[in-house]
C-alpha positions as CSV (number, residue, x, y, z in Angstrom):
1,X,147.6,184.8,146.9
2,X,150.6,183.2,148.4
3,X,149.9,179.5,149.9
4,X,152.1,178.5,152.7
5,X,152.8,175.0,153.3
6,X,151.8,173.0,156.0
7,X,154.6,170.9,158.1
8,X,152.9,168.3,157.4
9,X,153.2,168.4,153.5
10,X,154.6,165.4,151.1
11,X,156.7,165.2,148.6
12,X,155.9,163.1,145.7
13,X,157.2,161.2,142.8
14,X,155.2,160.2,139.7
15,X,156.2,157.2,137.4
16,X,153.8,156.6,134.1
17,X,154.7,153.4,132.3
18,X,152.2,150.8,129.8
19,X,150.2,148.8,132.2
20,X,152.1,145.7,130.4
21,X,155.1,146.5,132.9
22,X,153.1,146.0,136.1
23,X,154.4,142.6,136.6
24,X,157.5,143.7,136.7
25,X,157.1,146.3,138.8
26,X,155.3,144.4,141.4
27,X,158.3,141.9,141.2
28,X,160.5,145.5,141.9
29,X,158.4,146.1,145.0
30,X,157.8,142.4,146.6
31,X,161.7,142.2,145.9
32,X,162.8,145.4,147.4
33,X,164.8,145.6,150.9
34,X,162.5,148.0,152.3
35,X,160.2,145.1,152.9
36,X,157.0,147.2,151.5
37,X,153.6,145.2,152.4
38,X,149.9,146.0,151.1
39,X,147.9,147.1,154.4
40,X,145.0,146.8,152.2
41,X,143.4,145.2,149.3
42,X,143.0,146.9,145.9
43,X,140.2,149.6,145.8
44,X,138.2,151.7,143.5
45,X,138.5,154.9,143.2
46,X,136.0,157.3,141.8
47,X,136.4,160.9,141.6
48,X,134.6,163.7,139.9
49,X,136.6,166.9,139.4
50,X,135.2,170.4,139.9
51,X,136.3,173.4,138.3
52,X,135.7,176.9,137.9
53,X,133.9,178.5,134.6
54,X,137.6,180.0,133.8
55,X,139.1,176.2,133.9
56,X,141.4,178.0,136.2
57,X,142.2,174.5,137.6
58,X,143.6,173.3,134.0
59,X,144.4,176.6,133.6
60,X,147.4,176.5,136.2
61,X,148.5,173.1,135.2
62,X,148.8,173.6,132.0
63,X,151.2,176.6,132.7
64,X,153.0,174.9,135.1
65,X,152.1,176.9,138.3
66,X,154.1,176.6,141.2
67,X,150.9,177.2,143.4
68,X,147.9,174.3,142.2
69,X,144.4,173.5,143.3
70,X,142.4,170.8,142.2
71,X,138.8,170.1,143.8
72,X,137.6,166.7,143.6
73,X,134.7,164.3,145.3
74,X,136.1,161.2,145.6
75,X,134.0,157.7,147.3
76,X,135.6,154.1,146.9
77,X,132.9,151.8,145.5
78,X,132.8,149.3,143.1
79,X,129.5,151.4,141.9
80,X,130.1,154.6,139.4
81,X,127.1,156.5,141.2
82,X,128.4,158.9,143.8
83,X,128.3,157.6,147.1
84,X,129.3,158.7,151.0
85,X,132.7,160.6,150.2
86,X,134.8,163.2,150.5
87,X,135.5,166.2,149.1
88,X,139.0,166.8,148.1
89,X,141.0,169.9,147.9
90,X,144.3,169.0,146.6
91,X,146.8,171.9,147.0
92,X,151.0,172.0,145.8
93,X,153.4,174.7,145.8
94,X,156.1,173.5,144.1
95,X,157.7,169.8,144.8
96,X,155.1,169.9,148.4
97,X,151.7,168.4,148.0
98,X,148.7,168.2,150.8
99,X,145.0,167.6,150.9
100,X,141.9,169.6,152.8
101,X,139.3,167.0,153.7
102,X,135.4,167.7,153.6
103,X,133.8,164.9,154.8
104,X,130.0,163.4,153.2
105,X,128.5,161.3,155.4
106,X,125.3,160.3,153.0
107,X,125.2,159.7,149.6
108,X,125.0,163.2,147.6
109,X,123.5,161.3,144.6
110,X,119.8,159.6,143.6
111,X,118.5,158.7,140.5
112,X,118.2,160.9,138.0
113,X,119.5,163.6,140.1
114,X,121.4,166.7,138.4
115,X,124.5,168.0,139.0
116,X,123.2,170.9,140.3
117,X,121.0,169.1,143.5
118,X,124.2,166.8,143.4
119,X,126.4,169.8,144.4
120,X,124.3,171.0,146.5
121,X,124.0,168.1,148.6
122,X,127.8,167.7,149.2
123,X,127.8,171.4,150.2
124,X,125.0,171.2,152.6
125,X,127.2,168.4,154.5
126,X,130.5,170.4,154.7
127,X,131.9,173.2,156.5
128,X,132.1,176.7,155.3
129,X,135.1,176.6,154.4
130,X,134.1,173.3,152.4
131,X,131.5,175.4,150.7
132,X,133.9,178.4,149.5
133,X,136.0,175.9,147.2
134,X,132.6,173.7,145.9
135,X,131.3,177.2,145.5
136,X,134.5,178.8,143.6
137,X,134.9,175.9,141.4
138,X,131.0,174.6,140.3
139,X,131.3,173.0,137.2
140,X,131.7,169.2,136.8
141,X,134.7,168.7,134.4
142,X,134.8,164.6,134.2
143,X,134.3,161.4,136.4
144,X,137.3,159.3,136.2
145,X,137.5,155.5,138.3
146,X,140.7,153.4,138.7
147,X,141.6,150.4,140.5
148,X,144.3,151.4,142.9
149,X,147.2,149.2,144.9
150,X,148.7,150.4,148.3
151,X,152.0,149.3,149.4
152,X,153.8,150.7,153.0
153,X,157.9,150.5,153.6
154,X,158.2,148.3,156.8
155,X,158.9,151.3,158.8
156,X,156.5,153.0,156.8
157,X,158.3,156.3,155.7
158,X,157.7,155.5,152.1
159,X,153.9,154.5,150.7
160,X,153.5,153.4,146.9
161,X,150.2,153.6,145.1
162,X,149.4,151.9,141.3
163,X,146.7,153.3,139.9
164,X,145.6,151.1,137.0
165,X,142.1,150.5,134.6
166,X,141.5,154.1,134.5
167,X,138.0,155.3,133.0
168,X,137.1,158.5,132.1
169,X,133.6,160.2,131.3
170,X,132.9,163.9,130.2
171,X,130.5,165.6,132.2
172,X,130.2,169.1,130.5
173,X,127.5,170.6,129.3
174,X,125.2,167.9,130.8
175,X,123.0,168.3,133.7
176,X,122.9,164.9,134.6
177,X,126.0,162.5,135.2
178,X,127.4,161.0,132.2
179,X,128.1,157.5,133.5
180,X,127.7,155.8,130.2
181,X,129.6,157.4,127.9
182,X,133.9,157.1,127.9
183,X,136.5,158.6,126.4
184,X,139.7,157.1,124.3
185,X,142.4,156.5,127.0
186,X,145.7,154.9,126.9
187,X,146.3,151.4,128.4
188,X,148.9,153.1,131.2
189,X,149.4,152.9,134.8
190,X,150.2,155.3,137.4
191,X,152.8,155.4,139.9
192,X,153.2,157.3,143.1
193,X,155.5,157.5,145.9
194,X,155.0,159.6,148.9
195,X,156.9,160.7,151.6
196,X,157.5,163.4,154.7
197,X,159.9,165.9,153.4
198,X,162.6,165.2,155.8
199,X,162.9,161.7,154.3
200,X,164.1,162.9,151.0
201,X,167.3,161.2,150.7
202,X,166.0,158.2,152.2
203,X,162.8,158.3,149.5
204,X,165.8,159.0,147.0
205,X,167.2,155.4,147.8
206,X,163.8,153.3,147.5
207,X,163.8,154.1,144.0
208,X,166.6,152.9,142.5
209,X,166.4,150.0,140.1
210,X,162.5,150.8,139.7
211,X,161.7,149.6,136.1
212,X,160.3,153.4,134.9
213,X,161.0,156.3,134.4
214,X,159.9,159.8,136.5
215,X,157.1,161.0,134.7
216,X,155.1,164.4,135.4
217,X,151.4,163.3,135.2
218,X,147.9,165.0,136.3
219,X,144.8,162.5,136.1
220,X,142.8,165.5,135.7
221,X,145.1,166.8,133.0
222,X,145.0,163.7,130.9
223,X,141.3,163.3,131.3
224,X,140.5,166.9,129.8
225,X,142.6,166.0,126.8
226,X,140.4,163.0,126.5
227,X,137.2,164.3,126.5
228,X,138.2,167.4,124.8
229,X,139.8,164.7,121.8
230,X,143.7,166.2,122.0
């Protein structure tokens, strides 16, 4: 099916390093003429990914697609139980990247709770349309957590994100969440800069003398080769 993008669509560019270069990058952005600012503190970000019985999800990033879906529930809590959230659908077509957003007003998640009442708790708070992607894609890949920094250009055309401490725990084949068990994960950190398309040149310029390198990278990607042990 084709996907059209939306006017509103970003661009992106990735950056993985070893979390030992953060201070130096954060020295690259408290330095930089753009005058970037944090308009909030760090937070944590939890997400569990959904995919379909076919992995079609992996599937497509693994083959490179140009046209990508990944469904997520994300909540920002210190606490790795599922809160009040929001289910993600993150869609790209080529270099453009946007987000549907399925909001969860009450916590999907109680003790001892499967997946399957989980699910079913987000999808009883969302719209229809909500429901056909939580329905196409039911099976709970992996939880991962990070702690994630914002930072905002002074005339805000260019936002940065660090993504650092990243956790990841399989949740196949288990009917309850897995929120003890992690997987081997590199000591890395994740960079991301976002911008409207019709700042591309302007993006182009905030990124030069940034001390790494442009990187593809895919969270979800990463954490399947964790759990799956290659």
């Amino acid at each position: 099916m084709s996907l059209s993008v939306p006017e509103d669509a970003r661009l992106e560019i990735k950056f993985v390093s070893y979390a030992s270069n953060l201070h130096s990058l954060l020295n690259w952005i408290h330095l930089h003429p753009f005058g970037f600012y944090s308009p909030f503190p760090v937070r944590q970000v939890n997400n569990v990914y959904f995919d379909g019985y076919n992995f079609i999800s992996y599937t497509e990033n693994v083959s490179g697609a140009s046209q990508r879906t990944k469904v997520r529930y994300r909540w920002y809590s210190a606490s790795i139980e599922p809160s009040a959230g929001i289910l993600e659908i993150k869609r790209k077509r080529n270099f453009f990247s946007w987000k549907l957003y399925h909001s969860v007003k009450n916590s999907p998640y109680k003790p001892e709770m499967t997946w399957s009442f989980i699910r079913k708790n987000i999808r009883n708070q969302i719209s229809n349309e909500g429901r056909f992607w939580i329905d196409s894609n039911p099976f709970p890949i992996l939880l991962n957590r990070y702690s994630r920094m914002y930072f905002v250009s002074g005339d805000e055309k260019i936002r940065i994100t660090i993504d650092t401490n990243q956790a990841v725990y399989d949740q196949r084949f288990r009917s309850e969440p897995n929120f003890i068990s992690k997987a081997n994960l590199p000591d890395i950190l994740i960079v991301e800069i976002k911008f409207d398309r019709r700042d591309r040149e302007y993006a182009s310029q905030s990124i030069q003398g940034i001390p790494l390198r442009v990187s593809r990278h895919s969270k979800y990607m990463t954490g399947v080769s964790a759990i799956s042990g290659y």
